[in-house]
N, C-alpha and C positions, 0 to 999 in steps of 0.2 A: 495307743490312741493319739498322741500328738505327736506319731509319726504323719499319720492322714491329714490331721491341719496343718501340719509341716509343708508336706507334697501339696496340697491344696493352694496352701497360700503362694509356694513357689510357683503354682501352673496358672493363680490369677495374677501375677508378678509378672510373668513372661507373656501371656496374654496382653497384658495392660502394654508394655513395651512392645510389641510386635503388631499392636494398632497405631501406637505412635509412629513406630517407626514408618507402617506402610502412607499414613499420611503422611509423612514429612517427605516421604518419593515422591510421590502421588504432586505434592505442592513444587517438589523441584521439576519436577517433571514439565509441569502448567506453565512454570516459570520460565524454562527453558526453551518451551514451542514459542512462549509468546515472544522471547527475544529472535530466536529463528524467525518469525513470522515479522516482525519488523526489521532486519537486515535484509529479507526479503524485500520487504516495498521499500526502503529503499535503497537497495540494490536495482529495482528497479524504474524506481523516477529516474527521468530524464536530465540532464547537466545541458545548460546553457552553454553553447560553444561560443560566448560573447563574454561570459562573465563568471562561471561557476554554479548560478544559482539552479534550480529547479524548477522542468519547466513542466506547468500543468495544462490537461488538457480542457479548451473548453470549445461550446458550440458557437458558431461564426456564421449565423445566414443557413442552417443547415448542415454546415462542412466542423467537420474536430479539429481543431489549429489549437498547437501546442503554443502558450505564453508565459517568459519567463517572469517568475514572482518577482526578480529582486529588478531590472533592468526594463522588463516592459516588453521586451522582442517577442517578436511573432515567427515562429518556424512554421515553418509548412509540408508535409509529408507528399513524397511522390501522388501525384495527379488533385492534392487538392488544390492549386493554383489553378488548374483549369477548370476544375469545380466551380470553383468562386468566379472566374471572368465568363461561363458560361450558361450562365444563369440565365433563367427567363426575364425578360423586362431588365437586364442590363446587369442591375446590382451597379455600389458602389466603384467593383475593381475595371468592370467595363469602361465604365465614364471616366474612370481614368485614365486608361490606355486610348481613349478614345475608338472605341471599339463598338459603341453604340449609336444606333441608327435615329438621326436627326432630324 
């Protein structure tokens, strides 16, 4: 007879460790997407070719121009420069170039 609670207590023994255990994958696992998922972004922010810093995107009159956090620069991706001086009623970048009708 206490061979059965013998065996018994072994198979809620191993039980018990083999929930642990699968949690503790389970949490490495979470852990290790998340750091994936952050070498990812950034991996994929953008480097200020002025300074280093990272440059974020923001909205500008309608148009995404990327601006660096640490220095202030403004990048501009193919065609939105013409975006921006092509604008209706002129816009800032018109009147600068003098581009706008007087």
């Amino acid at each position: 007879m206490s061979d059965i609670f013998e065996e018994r207590k072994k198979a809620l023994e191993e039980d018990y460790f083999r929930r642990k255990e699968k949690e503790a994958i389970e949490k490495l696992r979470a852990k290790m997407t998340a750091e994936e998922q952050a070498k990812a972004q950034a991996a994929a922010a953008l480097q200020c070719p002025k300074c280093d810093g990272t440059l974020e995107g923001i909205i500008f009159e309608g148009v995404e121009i990327d601006v660096c956090n640490v220095c202030g620069g403004a990048w501009l991706d193919a065609g939105e420069l013409e975006q921006l001086s092509k604008r209706e009623g002129g816009g800032w970048l018109s009147k600068l170039w003098g581009s706008e009708k007087q």
